[in-house]
C-alpha positions in Angstrom: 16.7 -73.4 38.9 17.9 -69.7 39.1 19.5 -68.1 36.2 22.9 -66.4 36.7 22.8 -62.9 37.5 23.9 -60.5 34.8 27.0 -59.8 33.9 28.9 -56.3 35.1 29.1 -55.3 31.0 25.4 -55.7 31.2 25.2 -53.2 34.2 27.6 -50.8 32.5 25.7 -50.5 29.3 22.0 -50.4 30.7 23.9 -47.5 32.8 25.4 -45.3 30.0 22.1 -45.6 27.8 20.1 -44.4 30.6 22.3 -41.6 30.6 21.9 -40.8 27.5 18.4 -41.3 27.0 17.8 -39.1 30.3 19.8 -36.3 29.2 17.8 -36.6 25.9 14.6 -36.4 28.0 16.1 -33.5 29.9 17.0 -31.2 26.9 13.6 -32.0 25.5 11.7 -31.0 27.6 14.0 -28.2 28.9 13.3 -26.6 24.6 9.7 -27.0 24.9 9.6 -25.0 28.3 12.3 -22.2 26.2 10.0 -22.0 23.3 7.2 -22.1 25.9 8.5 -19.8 27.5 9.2 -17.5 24.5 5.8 -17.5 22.6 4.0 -16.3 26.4 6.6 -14.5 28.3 6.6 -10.7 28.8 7.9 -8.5 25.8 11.3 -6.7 27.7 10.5 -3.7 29.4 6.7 -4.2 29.6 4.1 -5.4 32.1 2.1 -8.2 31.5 -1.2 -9.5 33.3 -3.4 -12.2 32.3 -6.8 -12.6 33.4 -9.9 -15.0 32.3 -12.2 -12.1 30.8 -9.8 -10.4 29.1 -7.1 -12.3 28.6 -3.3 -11.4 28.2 -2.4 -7.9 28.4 0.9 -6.3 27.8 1.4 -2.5 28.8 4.3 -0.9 27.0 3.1 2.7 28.0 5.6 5.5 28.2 8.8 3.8 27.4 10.0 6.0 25.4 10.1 3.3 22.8 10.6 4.4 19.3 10.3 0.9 17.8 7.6 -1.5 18.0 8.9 -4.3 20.4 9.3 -7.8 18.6 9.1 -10.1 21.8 5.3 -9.4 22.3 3.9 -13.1 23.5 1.5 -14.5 20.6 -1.0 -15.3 23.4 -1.2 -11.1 23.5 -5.1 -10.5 23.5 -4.5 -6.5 24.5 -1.6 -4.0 23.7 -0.6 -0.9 25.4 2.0 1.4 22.9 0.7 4.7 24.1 2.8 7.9 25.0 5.9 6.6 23.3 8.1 7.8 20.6 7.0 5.6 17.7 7.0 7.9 13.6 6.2 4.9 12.3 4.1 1.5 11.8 6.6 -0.8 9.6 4.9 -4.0 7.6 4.4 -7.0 9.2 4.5 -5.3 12.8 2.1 -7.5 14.4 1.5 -10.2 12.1 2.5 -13.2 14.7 -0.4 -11.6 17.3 -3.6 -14.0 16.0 -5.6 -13.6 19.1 -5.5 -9.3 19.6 -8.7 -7.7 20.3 -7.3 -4.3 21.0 -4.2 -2.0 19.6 -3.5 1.0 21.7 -0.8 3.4 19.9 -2.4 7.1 20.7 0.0 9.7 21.6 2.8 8.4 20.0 4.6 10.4 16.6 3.2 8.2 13.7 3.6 10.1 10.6 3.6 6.9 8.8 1.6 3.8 8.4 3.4 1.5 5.5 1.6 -1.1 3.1 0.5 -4.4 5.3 1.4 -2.3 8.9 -1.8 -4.3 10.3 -1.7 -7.4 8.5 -2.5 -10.5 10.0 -5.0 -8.5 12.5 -8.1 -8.6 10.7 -9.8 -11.3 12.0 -9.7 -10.7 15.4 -8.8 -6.6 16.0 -11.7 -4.7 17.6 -10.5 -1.4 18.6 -7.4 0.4 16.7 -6.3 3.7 18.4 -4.3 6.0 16.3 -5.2 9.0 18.2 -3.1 12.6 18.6 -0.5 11.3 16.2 0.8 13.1 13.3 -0.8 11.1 10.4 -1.3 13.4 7.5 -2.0 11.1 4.6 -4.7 8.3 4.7 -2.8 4.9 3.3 -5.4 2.9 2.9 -2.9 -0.4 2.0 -2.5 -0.3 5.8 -5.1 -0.8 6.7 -6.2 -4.0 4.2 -8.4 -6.5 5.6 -9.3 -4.7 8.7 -13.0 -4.5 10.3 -11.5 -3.1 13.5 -13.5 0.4 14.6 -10.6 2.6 14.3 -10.4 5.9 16.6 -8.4 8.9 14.2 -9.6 12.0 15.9 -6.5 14.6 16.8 -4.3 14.4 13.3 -3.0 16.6 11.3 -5.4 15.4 8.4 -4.8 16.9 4.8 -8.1 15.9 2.9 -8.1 15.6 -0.9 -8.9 13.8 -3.7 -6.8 11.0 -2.9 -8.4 10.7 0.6 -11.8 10.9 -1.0 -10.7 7.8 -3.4 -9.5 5.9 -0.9 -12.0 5.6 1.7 -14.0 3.1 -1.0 -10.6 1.2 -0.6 -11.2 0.2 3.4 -13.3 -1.9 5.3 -13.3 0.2 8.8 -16.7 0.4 10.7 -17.8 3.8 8.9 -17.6 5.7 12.6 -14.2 6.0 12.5 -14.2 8.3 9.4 -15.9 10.8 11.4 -12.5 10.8 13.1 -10.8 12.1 10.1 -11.0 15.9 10.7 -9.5 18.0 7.8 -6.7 20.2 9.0 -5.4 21.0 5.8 -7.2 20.7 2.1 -6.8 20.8 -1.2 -8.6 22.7 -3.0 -8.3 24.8 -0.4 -11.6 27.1 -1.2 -13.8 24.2 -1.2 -14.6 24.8 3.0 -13.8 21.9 4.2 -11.0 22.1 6.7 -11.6 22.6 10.7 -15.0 19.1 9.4 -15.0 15.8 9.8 -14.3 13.7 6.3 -18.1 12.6 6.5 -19.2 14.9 4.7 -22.2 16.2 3.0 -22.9 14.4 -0.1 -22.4 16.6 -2.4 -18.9 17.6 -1.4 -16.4 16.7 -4.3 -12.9 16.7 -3.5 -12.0 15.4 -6.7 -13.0 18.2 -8.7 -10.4 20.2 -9.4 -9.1 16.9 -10.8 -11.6 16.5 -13.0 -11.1 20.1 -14.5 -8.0 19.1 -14.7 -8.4 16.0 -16.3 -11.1 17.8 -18.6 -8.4 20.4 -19.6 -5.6 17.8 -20.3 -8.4 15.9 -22.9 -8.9 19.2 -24.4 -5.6 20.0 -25.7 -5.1 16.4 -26.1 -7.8 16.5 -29.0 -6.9 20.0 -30.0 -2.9 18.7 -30.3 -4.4 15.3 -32.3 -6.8 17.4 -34.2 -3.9 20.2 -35.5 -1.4 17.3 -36.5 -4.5 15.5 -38.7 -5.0 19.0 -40.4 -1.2 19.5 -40.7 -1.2 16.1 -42.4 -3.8 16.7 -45.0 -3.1 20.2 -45.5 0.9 18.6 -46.4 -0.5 15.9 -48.4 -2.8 17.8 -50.4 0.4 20.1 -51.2 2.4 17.5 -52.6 -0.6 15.8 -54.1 -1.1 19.5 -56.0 2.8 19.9 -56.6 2.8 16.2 -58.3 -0.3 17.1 -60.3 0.9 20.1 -62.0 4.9 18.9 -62.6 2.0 15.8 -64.6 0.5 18.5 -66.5 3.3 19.8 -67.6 4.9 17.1 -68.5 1.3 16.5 -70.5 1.4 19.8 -72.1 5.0 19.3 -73.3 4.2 16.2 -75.3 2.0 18.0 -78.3 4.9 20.4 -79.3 7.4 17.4 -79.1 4.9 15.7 -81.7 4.3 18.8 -84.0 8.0 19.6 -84.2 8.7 16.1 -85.5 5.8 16.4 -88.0 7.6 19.4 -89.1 11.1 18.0 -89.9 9.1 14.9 -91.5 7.5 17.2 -93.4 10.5 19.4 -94.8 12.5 15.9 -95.5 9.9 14.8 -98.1 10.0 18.1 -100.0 13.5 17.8 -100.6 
């Protein structure tokens, strides 16, 4: 015996929840190819290519960019910033890029590298080009965590104490000091500017600090040691002033005493 065919309700409702449920389907899958799309698309303005050696590589060469581009695909293995107009490298700037190898931001205007610029980088940077910039001061709080062999040739490097002390503050491969050529100095007598940072050993940029240093702890001591003799020479003043107002007072009693023996004396004769 057949059973009766379903009812046109039935039709209607299987038809408006398929309807639904497909336009569910639709949008879902329609956000995962957006944020797809997103995470491994081209950053604006740039070229990318993507091979199996190298992986993905986005050029943003001579752009005239003067800020670093916030759409580069986290896929990105290589980067390209070169001959743009970049001053500086803010915190954070490529800390959504796990997979880069190599960082390309020669001939740009980077006077400034903040705290964290390459954070996020260290465990898979390689090669960091930095390269006829304008960097004068070494920051080494940029560079933290980084193993990445570093090229800094062609900056206006001022080398000094603080440079010296911070190079035991970075994790570079040690060839990319040699990069660090001193343009400027301080002191400025102690030869070293038109050489590389490396260094003889028994360079010492750190010693006019010392002197200094030496110098403050001097007058330091001689200021602690002249309010100690200030103090005792005061103390043993009013120690000396107390003492003899004592004595007197001590010398006054006996002629107090003797005039009283007098007038006893005198009262019993009469």
């Amino acid at each position: 015996m057949l059973s009766p065919p379903p009812s046109p309700s039935y039709f209607y409702w299987f038809l408006r929840h398929s309807a639904v449920m497909c336009l569910l389907l639709h949008s879902l899958v329609l956000m995962t190819f957006c944020f797809h799309h997103a995470a491994t698309s081209c950053s604006e303005r740039c070229y990318c290519s993507e091979n199996e050696s190298s992986g993905k590589t986005v050029r943003c060469s001579n752009l005239q960019l003067t800020e670093i581009p916030e759409d580069i695909p986290n896929d990105t293995q290589r980067i390209y910033l070169d001959f743009n107009l970049f001053t500086k490298v803010p915190t954070n700037a490529f800390v959504g890029l796990p997979h880069l190898v190599e960082l390309d931001l020669s001939h740009n205007e980077l006077s400034q590298l903040e705290p964290g610029a390459f954070r996020g980088l260290g465990s898979s940077l390689q090669l960091l080009d930095l390269s006829f910039n304008k960097l004068v001061n070494f920051n080494p709080e940029a560079f933290e965590g980084l193993h990445a062999r570093a090229n800094l040739t062609n900056n206006p490097w001022h080398c000094d104490c603080n440079l010296q002390m911070a190079m035991s503050y970075v994790d570079l491969e040690p060839a990319s000091l040699k990069g660090i050529v001193c343009q400027t100095s301080d002191p400025k007598e102690i030869g070293v500017q038109g050489l590389a940072f490396l260094l003889a050993a028994d360079t010492d940029l750190c010693v006019m600090m010392k002197r200094t240093t030496d110098v403050v702890m001097l007058v330091v001591m001689f200021g602690w040691f002249t309010m100690v003799i200030s103090y005792l020479v005061y103390y043993v003043r009013v120690n000396q002033e107390d003492a003899r107002k004592h004595l007197e007072y001590l010398k006054s009693l006996p002629s107090k005493q003797s005039k009283s023996e007098e007038s006893s004396t005198v009262s019993t004769l009469v």
